[in-house]
mmCIF file of the N, C-alpha and C atoms, coordinates in Angstrom:
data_MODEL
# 
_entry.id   MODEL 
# 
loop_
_atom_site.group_PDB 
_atom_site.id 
_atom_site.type_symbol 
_atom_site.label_atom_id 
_atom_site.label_alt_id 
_atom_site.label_comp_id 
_atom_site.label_asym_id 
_atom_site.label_entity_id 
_atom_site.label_seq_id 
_atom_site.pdbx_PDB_ins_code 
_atom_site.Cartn_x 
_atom_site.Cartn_y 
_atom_site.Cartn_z 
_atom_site.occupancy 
_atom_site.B_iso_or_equiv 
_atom_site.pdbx_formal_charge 
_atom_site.auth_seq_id 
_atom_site.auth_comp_id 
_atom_site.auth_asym_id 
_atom_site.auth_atom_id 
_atom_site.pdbx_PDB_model_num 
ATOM 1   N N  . UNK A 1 1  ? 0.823  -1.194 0.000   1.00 0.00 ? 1  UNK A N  1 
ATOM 2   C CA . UNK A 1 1  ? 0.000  0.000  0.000   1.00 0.00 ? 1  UNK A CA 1 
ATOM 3   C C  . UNK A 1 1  ? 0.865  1.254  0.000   1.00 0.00 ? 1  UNK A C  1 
ATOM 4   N N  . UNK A 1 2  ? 1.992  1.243  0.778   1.00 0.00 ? 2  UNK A N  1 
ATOM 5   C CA . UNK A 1 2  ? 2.763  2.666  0.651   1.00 0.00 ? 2  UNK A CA 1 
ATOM 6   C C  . UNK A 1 2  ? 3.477  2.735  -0.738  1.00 0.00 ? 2  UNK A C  1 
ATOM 7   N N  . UNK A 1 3  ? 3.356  1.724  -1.255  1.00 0.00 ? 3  UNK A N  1 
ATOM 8   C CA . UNK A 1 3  ? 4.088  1.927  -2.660  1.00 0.00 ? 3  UNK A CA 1 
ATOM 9   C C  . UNK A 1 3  ? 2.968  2.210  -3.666  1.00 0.00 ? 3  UNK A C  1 
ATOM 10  N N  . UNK A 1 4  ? 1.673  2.101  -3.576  1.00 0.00 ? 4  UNK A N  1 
ATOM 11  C CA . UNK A 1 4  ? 0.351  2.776  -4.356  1.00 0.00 ? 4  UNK A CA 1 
ATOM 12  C C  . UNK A 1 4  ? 0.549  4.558  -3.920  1.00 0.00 ? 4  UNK A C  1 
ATOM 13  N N  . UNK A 1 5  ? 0.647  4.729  -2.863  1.00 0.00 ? 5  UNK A N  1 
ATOM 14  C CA . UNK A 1 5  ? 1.124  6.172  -2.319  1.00 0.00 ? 5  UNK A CA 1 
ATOM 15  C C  . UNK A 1 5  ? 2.414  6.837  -2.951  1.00 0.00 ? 5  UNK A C  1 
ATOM 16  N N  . UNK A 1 6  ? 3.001  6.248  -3.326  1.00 0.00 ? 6  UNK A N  1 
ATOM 17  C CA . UNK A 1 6  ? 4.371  6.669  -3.300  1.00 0.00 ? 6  UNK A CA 1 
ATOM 18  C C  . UNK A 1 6  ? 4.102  6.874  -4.801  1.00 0.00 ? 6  UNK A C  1 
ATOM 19  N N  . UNK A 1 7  ? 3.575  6.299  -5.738  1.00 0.00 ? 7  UNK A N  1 
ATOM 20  C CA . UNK A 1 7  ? 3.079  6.419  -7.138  1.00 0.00 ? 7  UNK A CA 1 
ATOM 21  C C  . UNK A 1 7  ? 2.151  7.533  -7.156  1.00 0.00 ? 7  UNK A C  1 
ATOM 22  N N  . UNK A 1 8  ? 1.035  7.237  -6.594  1.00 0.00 ? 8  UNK A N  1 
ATOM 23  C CA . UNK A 1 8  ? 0.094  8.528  -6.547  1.00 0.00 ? 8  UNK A CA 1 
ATOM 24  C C  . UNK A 1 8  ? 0.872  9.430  -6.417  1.00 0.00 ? 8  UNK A C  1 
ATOM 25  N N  . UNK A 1 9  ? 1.767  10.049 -5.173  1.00 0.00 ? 9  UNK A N  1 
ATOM 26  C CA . UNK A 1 9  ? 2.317  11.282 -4.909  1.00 0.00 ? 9  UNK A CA 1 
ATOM 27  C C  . UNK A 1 9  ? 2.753  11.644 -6.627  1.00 0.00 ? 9  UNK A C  1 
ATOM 28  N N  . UNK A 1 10 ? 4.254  10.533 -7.077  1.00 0.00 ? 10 UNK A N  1 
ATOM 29  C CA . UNK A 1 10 ? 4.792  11.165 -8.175  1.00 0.00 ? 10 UNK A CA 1 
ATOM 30  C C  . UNK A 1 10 ? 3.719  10.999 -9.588  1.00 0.00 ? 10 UNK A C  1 
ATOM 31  N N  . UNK A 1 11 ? 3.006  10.760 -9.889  1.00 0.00 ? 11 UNK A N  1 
ATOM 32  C CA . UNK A 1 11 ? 1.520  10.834 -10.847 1.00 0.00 ? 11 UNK A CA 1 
ATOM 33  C C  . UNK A 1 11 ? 1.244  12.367 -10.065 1.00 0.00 ? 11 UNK A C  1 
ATOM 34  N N  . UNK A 1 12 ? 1.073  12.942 -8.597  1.00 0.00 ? 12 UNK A N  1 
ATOM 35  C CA . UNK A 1 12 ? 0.114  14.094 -9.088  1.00 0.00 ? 12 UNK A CA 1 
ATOM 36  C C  . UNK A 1 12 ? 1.433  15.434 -9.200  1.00 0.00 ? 12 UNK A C  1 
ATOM 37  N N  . UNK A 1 13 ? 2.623  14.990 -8.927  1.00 0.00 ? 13 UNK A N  1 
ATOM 38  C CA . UNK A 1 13 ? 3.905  15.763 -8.748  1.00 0.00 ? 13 UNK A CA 1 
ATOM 39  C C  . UNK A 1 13 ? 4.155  16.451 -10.347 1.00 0.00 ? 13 UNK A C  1 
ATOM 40  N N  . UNK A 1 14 ? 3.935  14.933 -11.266 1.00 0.00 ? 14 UNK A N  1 
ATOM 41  C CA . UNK A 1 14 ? 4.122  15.126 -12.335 1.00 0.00 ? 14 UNK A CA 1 
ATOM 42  C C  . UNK A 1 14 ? 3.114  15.942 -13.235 1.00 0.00 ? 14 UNK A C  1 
ATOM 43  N N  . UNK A 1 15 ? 1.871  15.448 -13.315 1.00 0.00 ? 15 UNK A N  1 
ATOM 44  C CA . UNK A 1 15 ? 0.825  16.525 -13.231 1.00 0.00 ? 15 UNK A CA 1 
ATOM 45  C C  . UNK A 1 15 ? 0.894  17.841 -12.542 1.00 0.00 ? 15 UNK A C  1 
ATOM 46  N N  . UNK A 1 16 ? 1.412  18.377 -12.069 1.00 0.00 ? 16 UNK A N  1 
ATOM 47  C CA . UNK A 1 16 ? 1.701  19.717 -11.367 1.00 0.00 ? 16 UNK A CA 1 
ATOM 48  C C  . UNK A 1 16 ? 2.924  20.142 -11.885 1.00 0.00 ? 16 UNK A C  1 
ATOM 49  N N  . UNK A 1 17 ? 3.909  19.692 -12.095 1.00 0.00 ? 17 UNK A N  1 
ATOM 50  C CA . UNK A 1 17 ? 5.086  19.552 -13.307 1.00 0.00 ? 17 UNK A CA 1 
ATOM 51  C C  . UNK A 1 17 ? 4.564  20.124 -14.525 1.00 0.00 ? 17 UNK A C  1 
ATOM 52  N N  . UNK A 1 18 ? 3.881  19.476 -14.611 1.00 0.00 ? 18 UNK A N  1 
ATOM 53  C CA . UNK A 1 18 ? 3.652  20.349 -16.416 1.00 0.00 ? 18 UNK A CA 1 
ATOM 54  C C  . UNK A 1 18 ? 2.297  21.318 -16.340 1.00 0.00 ? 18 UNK A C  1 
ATOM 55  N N  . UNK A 1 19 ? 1.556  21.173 -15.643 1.00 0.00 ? 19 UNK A N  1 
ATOM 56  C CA . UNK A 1 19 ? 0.407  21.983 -15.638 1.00 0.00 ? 19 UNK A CA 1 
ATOM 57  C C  . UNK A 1 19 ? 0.910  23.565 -14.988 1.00 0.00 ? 19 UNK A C  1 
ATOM 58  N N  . UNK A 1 20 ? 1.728  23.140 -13.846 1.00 0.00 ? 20 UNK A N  1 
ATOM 59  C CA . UNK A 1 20 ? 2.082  24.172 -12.850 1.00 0.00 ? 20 UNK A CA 1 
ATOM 60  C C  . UNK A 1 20 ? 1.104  25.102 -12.074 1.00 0.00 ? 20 UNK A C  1 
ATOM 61  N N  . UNK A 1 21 ? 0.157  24.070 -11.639 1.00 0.00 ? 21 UNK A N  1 
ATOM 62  C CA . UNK A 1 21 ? -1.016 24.357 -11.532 1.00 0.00 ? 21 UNK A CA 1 
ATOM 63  C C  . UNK A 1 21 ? -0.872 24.790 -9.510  1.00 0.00 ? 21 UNK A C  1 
ATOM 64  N N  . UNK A 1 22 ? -0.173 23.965 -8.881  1.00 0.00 ? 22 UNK A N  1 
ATOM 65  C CA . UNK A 1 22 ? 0.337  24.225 -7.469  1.00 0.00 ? 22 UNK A CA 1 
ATOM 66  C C  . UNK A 1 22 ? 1.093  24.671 -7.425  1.00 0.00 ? 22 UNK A C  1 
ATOM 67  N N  . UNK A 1 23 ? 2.100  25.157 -8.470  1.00 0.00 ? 23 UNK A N  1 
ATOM 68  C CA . UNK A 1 23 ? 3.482  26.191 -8.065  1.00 0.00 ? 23 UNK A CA 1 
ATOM 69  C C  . UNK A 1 23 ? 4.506  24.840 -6.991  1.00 0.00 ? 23 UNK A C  1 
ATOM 70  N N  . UNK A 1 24 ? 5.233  25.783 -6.401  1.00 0.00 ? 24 UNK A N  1 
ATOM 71  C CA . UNK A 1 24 ? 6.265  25.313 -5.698  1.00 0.00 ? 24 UNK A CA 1 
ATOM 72  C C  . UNK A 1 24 ? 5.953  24.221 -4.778  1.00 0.00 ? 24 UNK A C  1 
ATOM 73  N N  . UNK A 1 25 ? 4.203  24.308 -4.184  1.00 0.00 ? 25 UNK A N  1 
ATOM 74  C CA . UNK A 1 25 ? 4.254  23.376 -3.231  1.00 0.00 ? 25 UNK A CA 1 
ATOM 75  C C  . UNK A 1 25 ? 4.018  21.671 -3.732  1.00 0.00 ? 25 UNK A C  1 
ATOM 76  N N  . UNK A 1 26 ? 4.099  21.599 -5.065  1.00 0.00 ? 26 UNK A N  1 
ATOM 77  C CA . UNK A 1 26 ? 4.959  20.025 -5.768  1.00 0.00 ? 26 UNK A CA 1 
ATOM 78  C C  . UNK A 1 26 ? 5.900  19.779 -5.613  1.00 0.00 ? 26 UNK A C  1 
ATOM 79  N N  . UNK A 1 27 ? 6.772  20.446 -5.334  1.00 0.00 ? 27 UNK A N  1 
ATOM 80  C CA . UNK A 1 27 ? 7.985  19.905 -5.274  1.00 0.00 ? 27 UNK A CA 1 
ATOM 81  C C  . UNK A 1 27 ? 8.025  19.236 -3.402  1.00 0.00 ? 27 UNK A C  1 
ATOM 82  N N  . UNK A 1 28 ? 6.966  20.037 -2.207  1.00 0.00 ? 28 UNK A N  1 
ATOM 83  C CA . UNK A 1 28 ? 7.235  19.019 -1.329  1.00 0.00 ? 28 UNK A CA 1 
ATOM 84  C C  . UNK A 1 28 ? 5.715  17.355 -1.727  1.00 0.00 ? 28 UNK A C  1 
ATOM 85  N N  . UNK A 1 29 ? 5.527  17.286 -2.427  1.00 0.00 ? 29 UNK A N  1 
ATOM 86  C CA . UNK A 1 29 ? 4.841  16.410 -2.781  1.00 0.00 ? 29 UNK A CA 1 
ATOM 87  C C  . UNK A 1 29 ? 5.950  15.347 -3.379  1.00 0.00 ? 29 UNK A C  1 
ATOM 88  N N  . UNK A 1 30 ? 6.866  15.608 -4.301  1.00 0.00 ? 30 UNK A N  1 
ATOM 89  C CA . UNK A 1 30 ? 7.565  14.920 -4.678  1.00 0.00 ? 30 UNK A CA 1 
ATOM 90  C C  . UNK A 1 30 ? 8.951  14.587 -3.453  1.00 0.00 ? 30 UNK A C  1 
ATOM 91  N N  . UNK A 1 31 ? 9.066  15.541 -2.748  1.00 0.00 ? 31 UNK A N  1 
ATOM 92  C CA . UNK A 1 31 ? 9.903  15.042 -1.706  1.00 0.00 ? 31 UNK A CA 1 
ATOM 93  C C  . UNK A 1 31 ? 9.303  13.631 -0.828  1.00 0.00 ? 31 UNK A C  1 
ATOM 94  N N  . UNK A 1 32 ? 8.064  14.000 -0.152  1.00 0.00 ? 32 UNK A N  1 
ATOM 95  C CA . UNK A 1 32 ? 7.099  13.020 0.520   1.00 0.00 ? 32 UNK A CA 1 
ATOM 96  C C  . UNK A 1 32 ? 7.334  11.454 -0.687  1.00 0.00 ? 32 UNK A C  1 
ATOM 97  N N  . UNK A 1 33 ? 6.891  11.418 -1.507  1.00 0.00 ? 33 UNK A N  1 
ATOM 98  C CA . UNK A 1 33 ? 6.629  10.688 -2.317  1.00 0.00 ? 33 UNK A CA 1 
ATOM 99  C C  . UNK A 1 33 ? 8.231  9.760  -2.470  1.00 0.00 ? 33 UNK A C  1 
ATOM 100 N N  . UNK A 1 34 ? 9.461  10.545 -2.651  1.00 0.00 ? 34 UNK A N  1 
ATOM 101 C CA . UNK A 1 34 ? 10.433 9.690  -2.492  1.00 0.00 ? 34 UNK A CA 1 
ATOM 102 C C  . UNK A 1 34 ? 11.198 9.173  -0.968  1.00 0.00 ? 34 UNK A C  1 
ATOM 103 N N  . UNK A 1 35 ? 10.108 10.222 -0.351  1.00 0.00 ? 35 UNK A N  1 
ATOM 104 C CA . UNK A 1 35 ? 10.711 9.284  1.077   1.00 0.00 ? 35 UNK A CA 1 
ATOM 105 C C  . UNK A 1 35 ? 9.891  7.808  1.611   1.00 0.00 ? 35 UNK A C  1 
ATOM 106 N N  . UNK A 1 36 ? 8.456  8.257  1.081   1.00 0.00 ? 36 UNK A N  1 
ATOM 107 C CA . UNK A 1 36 ? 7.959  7.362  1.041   1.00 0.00 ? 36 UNK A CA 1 
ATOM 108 C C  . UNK A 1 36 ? 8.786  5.492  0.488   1.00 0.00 ? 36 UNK A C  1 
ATOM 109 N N  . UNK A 1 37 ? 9.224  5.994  -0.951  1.00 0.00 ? 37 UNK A N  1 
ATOM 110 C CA . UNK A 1 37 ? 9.199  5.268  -1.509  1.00 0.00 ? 37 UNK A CA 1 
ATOM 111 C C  . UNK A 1 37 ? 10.735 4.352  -1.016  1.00 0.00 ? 37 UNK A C  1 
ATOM 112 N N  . UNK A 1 38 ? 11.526 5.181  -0.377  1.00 0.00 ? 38 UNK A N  1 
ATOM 113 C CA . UNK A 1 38 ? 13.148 4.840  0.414   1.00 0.00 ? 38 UNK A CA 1 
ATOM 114 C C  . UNK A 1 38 ? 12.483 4.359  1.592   1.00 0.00 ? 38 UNK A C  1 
ATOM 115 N N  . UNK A 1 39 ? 11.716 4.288  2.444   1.00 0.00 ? 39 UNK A N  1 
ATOM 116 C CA . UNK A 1 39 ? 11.328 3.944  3.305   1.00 0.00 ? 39 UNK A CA 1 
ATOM 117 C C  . UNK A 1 39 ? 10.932 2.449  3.477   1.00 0.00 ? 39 UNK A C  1 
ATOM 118 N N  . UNK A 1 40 ? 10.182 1.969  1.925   1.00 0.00 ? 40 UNK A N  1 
ATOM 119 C CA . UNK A 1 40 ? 9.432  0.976  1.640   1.00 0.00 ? 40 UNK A CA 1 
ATOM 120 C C  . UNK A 1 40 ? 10.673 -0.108 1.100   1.00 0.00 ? 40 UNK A C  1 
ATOM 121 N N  . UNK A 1 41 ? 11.388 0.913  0.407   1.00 0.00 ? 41 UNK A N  1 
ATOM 122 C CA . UNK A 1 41 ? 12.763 0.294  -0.147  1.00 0.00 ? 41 UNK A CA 1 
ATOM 123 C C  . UNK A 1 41 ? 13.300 -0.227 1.103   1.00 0.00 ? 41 UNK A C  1 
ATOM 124 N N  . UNK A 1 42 ? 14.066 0.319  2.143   1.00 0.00 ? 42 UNK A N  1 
ATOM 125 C CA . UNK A 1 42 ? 14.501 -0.041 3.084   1.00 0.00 ? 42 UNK A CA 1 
ATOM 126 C C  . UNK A 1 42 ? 14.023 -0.918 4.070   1.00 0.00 ? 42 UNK A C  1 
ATOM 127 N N  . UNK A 1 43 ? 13.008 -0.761 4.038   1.00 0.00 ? 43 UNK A N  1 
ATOM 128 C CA . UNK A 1 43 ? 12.501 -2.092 5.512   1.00 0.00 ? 43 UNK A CA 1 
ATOM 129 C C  . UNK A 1 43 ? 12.147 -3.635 4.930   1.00 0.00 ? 43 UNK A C  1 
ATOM 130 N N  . UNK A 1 44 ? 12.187 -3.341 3.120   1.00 0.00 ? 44 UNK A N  1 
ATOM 131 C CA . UNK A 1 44 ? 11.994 -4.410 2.289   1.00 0.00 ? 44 UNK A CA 1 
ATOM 132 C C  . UNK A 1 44 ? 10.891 -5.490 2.615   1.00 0.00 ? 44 UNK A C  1 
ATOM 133 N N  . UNK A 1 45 ? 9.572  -4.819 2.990   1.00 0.00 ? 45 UNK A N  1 
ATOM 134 C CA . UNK A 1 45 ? 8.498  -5.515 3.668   1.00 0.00 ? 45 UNK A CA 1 
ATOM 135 C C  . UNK A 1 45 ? 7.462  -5.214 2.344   1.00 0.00 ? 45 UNK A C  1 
ATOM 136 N N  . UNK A 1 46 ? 6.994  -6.637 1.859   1.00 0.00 ? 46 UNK A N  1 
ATOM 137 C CA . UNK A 1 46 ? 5.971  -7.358 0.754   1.00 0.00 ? 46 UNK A CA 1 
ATOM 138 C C  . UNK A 1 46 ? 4.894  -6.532 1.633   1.00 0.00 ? 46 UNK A C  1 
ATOM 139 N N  . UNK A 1 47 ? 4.005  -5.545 0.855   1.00 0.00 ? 47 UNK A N  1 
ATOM 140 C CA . UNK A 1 47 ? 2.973  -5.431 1.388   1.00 0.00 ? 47 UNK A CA 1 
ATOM 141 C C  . UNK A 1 47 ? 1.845  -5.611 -0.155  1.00 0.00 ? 47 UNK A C  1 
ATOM 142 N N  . UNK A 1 48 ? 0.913  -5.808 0.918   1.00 0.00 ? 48 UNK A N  1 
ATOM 143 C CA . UNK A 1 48 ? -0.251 -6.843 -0.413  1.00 0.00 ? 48 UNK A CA 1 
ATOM 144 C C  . UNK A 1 48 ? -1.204 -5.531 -1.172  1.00 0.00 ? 48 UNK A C  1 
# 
C-alpha cells in the first residue's frame, strides 16, 4: 500500500510539473513521495 502512495504522490507531482497548476508546493509532494518510496525500499516488507 505505501508503494500505491508513493506512485500517486509522483503521478500528481508530475501533473503539477507540467500543468504548474500548485506552483512550488509540488515539489514538497515529490519530496514526501520519495521518502515514502526509500522507506518501503529499506525495511523491504511485501505489502499486499
Amino acid at each position: 500500500m505505501l508503494m500505491y502512495i508513493a506512485i500517486g504522490l509522483l503521478v500528481l507531482w508530475l501533473l503539477g510539473l507540467v500543468t504548474g497548476f500548485l506552483g512550488n508546493l509540488i515539489y514538497i509532494v515529490l519530496v514526501v513521495a520519495v521518502v515514502l518510496f526509500l522507506v518501503n525500499f529499506i525495511t523491504g516488507r511485501k505489502t499486499v
